[in-house]
C-alpha positions in Angstrom: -30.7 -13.8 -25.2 -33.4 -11.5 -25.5 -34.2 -10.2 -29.0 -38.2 -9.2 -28.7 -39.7 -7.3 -26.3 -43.5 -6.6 -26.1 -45.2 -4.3 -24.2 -49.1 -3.6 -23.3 -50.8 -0.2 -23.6 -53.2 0.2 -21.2 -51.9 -0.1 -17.6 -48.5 0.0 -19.1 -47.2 2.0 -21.7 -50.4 4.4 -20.5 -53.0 4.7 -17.8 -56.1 3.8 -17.6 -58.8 5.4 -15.6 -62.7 4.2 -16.1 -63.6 7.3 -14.0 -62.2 9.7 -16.6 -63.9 7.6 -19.3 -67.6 7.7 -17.4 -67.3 11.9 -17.6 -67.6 11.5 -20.7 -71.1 10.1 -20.4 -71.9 13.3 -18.5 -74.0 14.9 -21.5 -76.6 11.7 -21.6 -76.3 10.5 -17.8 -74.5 10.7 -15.1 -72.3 7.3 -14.3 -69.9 6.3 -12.1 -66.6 4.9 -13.2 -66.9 1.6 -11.8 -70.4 1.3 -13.0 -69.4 2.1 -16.8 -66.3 -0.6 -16.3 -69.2 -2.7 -15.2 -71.5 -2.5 -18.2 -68.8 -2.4 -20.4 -67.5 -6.0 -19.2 -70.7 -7.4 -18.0 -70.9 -10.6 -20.3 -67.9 -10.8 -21.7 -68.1 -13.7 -24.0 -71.5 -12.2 -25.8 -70.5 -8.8 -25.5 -66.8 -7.3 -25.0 -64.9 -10.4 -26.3 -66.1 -10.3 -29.2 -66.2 -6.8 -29.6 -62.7 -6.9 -28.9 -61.6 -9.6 -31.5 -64.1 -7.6 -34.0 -66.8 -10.2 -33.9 -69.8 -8.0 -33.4 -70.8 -4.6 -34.8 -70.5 -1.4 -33.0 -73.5 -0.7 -32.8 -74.3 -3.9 -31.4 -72.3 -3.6 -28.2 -73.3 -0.1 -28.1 -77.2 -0.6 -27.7 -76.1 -3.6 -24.8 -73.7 -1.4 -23.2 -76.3 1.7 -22.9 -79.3 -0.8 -22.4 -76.7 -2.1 -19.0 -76.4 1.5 -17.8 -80.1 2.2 -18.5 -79.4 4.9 -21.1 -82.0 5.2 -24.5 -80.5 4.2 -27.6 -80.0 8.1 -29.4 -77.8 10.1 -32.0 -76.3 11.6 -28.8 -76.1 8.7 -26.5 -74.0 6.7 -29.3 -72.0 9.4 -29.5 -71.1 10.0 -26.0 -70.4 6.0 -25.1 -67.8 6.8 -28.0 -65.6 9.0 -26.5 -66.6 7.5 -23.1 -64.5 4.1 -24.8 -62.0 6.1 -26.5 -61.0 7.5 -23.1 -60.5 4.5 -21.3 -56.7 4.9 -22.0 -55.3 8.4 -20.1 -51.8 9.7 -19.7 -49.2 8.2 -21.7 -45.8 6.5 -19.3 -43.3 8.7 -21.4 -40.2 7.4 -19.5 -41.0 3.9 -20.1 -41.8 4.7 -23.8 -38.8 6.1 -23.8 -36.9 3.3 -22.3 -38.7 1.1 -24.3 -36.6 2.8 -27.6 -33.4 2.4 -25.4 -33.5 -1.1 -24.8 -30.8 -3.8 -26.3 -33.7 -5.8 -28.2 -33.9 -6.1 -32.3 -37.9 -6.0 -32.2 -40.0 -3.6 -29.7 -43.3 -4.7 -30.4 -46.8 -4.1 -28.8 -49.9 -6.2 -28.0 -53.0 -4.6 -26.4 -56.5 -6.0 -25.8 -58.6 -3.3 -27.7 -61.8 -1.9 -29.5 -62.1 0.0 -32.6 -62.2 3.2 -30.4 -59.0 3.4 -28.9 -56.9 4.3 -32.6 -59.0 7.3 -32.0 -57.2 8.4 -29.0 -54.7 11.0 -29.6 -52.3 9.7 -27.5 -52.1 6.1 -28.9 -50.6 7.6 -32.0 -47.2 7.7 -31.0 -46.9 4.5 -31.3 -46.8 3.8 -34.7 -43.2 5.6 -35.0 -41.7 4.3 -32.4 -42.6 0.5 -32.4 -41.5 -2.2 -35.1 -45.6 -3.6 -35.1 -48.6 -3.0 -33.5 -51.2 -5.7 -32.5 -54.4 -4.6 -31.5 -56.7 -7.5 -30.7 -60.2 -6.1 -32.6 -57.5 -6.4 -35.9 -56.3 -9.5 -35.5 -59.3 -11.2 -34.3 -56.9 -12.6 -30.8 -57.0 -11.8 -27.6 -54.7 -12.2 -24.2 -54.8 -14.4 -22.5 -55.3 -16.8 -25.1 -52.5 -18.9 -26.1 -53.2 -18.4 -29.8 -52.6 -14.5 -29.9 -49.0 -15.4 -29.1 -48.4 -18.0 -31.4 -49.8 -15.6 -33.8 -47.1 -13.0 -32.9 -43.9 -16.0 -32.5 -45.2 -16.7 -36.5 -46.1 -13.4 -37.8 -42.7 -11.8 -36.9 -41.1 -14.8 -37.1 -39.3 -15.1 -33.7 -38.3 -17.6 -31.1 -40.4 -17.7 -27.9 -37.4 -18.5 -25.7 -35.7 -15.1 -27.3 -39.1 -12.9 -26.8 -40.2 -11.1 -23.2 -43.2 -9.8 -22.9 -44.6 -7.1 -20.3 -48.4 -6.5 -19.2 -50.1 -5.6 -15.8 -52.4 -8.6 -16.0 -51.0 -12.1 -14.1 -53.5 -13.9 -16.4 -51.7 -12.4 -19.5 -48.6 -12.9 -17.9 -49.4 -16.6 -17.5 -50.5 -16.7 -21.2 -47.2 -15.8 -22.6 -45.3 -18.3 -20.5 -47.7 -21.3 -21.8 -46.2 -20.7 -25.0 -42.5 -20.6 -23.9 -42.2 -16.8 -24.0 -40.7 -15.0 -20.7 -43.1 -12.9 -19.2 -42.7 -9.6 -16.2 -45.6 -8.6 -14.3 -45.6 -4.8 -14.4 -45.5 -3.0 -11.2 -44.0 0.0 -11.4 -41.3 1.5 -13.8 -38.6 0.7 -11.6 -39.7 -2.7 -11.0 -39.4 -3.3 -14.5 -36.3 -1.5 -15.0 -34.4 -4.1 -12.4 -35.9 -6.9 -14.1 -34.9 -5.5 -17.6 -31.1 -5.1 -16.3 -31.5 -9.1 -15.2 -32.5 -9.9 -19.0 -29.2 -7.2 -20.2 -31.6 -5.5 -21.9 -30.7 -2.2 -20.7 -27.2 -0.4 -21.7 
């Protein structure tokens, strides 16, 4: 039986869109969204791992992420590659946040790769009322796919990983959660993961 559920954000629970992030770059230089994904992840374990497990400063992965893209290190440019990273995230999935409330499960918990940025983003607030805990990797130092951001979560909230499911968009994460005993669903689509809910009796 199924008494935790935990859900990603981006991809998930919200959208993500890199092209909508790069416009926000449009006031220092014009970049593509692809190319700002690009920068952003280009050597991840100097650079974006450890940015997202709070391992380096801000304005250390700033001046490598605008040095990548070829922008000059300003006031302005800092500024901009801000709100360019606190964009990544769009749209909020209301119906599956609002299934997510619905469902037969003691704990509704989320678990999200992140940086500092993304608390910023108006739309990631609504969590906070309508889930039991929120992990965000750059808090807790853990990041998917690594087994050890799972354990964390089975002994933090003190739960079986045979009684937890978790849901992201990523097969490595995916993968990740089942190394450590805990079911896993690939999101797809919100009816996808509505017929594998029912499956679990999770849903009324």
């Amino acid at each position: 039986m199924i008494k935790t559920i935990i859900f990603d954000i981006g991809g998930v629970l919200q959208g993500e869109s890199w092209d909508y992030a790069a416009s926000k770059l449009g006031p220092v230089k014009a970049v593509s969204g692809p190319e700002f994904r690009a920068a952003v992840q280009k050597d991840r374990v100097n650079h974006l791992n450890l940015y997202e497990t709070g391992k380096i400063s801000d304005a250390e992965f700033y001046s490598f992420v605008l040095n990548s893209l070829g922008i000059a290190k300003s006031a302005s440019s800092q500024n901009s590659l801000k709100d360019a990273l606190m964009n990544v995230w769009t749209d909020v999935n209301y119906e599956l946040v609002d299934l997510s409330q619905s469902l037969l499960a003691k704990k509704k918990l989320i678990l999200s790769n992140s940086f500092p940025e993304i608390e910023d983003n108006p739309n990631v607030r609504i969590y906070s009322d309508r889930f039991d805990n929120i992990y965000f990797s750059h808090r807790i130092g853990l990041k998917k796919p690594e087994k050890e951001v799972f354990l964390h979560i089975l002994k933090n909230e003190r739960i079986k990983p045979e009684e937890t499911l978790f849901v992201d968009n990523k097969d490595e994460n995916v993968l990740g959660a089942e190394k450590v005993g805990i079911k896993a669903i690939l999101y797809k689509s919100n009816a996808q993961l509505t017929e594998a809910l029912k499956k679990y009796q999770l849903i009324r």
